[in-house]
C-alpha positions in Angstrom: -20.3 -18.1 27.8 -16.0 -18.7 27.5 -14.8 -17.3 25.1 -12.8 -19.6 22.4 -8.7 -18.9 22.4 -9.5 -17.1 18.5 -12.0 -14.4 20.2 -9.5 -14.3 23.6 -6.6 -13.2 21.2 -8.6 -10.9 19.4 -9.7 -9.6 22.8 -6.3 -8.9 23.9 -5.0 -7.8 20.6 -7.9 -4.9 20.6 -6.4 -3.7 24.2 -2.9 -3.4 23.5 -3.9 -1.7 20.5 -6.3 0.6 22.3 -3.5 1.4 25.4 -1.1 1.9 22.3 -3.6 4.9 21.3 -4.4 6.0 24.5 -0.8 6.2 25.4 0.4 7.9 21.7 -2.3 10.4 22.4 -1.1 11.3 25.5 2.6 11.1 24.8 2.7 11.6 20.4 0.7 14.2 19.7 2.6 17.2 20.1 5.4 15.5 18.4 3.1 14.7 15.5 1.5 18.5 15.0 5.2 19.5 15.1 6.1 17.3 12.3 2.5 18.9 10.4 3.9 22.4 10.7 7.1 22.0 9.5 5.6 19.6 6.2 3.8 23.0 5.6 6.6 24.6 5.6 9.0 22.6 3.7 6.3 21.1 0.9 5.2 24.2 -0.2 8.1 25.9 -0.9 9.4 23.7 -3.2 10.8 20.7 -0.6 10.2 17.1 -1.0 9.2 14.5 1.8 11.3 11.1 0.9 9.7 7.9 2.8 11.1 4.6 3.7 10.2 1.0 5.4 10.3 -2.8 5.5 8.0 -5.3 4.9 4.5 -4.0 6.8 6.5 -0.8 7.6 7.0 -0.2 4.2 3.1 -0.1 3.1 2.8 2.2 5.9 5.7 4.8 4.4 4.1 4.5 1.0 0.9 5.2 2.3 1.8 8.6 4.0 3.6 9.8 0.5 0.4 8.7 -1.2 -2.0 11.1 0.9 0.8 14.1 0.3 0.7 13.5 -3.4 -3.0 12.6 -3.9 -4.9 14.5 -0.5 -5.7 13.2 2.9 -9.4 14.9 3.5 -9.8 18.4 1.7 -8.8 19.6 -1.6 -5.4 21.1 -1.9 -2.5 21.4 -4.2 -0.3 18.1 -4.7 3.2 17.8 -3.0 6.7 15.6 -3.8 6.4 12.7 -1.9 8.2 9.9 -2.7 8.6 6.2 -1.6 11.9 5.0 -2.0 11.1 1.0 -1.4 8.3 1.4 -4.6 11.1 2.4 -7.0 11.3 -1.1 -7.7 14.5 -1.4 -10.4 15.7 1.2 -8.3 15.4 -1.0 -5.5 17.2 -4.2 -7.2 19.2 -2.6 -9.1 21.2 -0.8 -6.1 20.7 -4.5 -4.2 22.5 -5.9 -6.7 25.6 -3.8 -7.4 25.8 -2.4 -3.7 23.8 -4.8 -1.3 20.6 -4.7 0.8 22.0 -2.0 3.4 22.3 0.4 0.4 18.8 0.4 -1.3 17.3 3.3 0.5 20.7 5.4 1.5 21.7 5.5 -3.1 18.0 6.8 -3.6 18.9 9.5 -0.6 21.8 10.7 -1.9 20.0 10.7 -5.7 16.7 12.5 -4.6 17.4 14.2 -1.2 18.5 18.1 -0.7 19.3 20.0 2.1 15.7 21.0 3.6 14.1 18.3 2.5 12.5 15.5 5.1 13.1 11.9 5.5 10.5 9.4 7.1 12.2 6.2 8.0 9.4 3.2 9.7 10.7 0.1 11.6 9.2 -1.9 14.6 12.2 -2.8 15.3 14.4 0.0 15.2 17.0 -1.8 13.9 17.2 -2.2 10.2 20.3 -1.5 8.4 19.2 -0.1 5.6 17.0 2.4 7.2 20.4 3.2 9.8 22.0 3.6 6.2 19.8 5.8 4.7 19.7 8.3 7.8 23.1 8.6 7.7 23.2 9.6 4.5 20.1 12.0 5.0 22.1 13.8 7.6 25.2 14.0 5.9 23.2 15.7 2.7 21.6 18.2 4.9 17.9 15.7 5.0 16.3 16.4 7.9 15.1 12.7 8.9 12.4 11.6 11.1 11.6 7.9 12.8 8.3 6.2 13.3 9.9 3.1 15.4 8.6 0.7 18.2 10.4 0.9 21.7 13.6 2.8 22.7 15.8 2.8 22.9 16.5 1.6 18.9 19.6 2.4 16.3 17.0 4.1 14.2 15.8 6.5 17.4 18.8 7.4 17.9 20.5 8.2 14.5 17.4 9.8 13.6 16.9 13.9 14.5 13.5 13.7 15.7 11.7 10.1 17.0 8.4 8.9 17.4 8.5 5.5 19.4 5.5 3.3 20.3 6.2 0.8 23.3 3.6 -2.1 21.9 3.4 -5.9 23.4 3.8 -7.0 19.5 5.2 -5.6 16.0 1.2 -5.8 15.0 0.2 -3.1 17.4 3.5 -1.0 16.3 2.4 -1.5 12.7 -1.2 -0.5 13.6 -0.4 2.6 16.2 2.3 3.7 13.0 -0.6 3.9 11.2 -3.1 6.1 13.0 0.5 8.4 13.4 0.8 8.8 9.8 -2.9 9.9 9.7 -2.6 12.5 12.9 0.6 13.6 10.6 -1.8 14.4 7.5 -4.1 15.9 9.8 -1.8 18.2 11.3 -0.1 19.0 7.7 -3.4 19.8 6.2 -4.4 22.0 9.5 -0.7 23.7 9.2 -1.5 24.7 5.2 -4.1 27.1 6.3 -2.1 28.3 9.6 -1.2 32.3 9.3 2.6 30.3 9.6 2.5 29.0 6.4 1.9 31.7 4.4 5.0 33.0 3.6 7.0 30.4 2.3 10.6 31.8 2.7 9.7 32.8 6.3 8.5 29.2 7.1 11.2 27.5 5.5 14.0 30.0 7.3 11.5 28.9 10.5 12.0 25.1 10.3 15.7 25.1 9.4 16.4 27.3 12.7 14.3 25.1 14.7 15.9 22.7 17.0 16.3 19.3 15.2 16.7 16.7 17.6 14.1 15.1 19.6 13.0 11.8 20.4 9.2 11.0 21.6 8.7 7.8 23.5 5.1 6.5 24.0 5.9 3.8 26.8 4.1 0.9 28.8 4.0 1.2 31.9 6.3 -1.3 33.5 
């Protein structure tokens, strides 16, 4: 029996998502547990994890700060997590009096301190409030992280660490960006319990000597 063009693209839409998986756990993962450890580090000893995105990218930011202040699986203390698109009057208030490029990067500057992490999401890479925010991150001693599609991207690259999914369409980026944020809770939540973690000052010294930049890239093959 043919299939009908609906079921075709549904069909191909389910493989470029599953080559985006197979390919993000081949290339992604270590990047990924990294990022766990050093949330155990930094949340518990007092740190806050500040989250930003556009649009689909957005819901996906919120949704990682929502399983750091609520829980992802097990019961465990609740962590400062905050999504800087939700702050709504924040939002069009600094839209307003400063412009578009500056919603995220005021909210940085308000909430941010040195230590703290910053996760910035964008299929494209290229969004200039997100490019604006990191900026500012770095500046204010933010460590900042990138969940993007392809590289090379602005975002990538201004960023200190990268995670970037090579995906046929935004859809699959969105999806794979996804599944990311979930490995991240699972690593952060395997961290907490890690003999690593227990000493907070000794983590915290830990991820602030680590090396900072690194970019992951989870290509197609050409």
């Amino acid at each position: 029996m043919s299939r009908s063009p609906a079921t075709t693209g549904a069909h191909q839409h389910c493989q470029s998502l599953e080559e985006a998986l197979r390919r993000l756990r081949v290339h992604g993962l270590d990047q990924l547990t990294h990022w766990g450890h050093r949330l155990a580090a930094v949340l518990p000893a007092g740190g806050r994890l500040l989250a930003a995105g556009n649009g689909g990218s957005a819901a996906q930011a919120q949704h990682l700060t929502a399983e750091l202040v609520g829980r992802y699986r097990e019961e465990r203390p609740a962590y400062s997590a905050i999504a800087l698109h939700a702050e709504t009057s924040s939002v069009t208030a600094i839209g307003n009096d400063y412009g578009f490029e500056q919603i995220f990067a005021r909210q940085v500057a308000a909430h941010g301190r040195d230590g703290d992490v910053l996760v910035l999401l964008s299929t494209s890479g290229r969004s200039g409030n997100l490019l604006s925010a990191a900026m500012t991150a770095r500046a204010a001693g933010v460590e900042v992280w990138a969940l993007t599609g392809a590289a090379p991207n602005p975002l990538a690259e201004a960023a200190d660490q990268a995670l970037c999914i090579d995906a046929a369409s935004t859809a699959t980026v969105q999806e794979a960006h996804l599944v990311a944020v979930h490995l991240l809770c699972e690593a952060f939540d395997a961290a907490l319990g890690s003999p690593a973690s227990a000493s907070a000052s000794t983590a915290t010294a830990a991820v602030r000597s680590a090396p900072r930049r690194a970019v992951a890239s989870v290509r197609r093959a050409r």
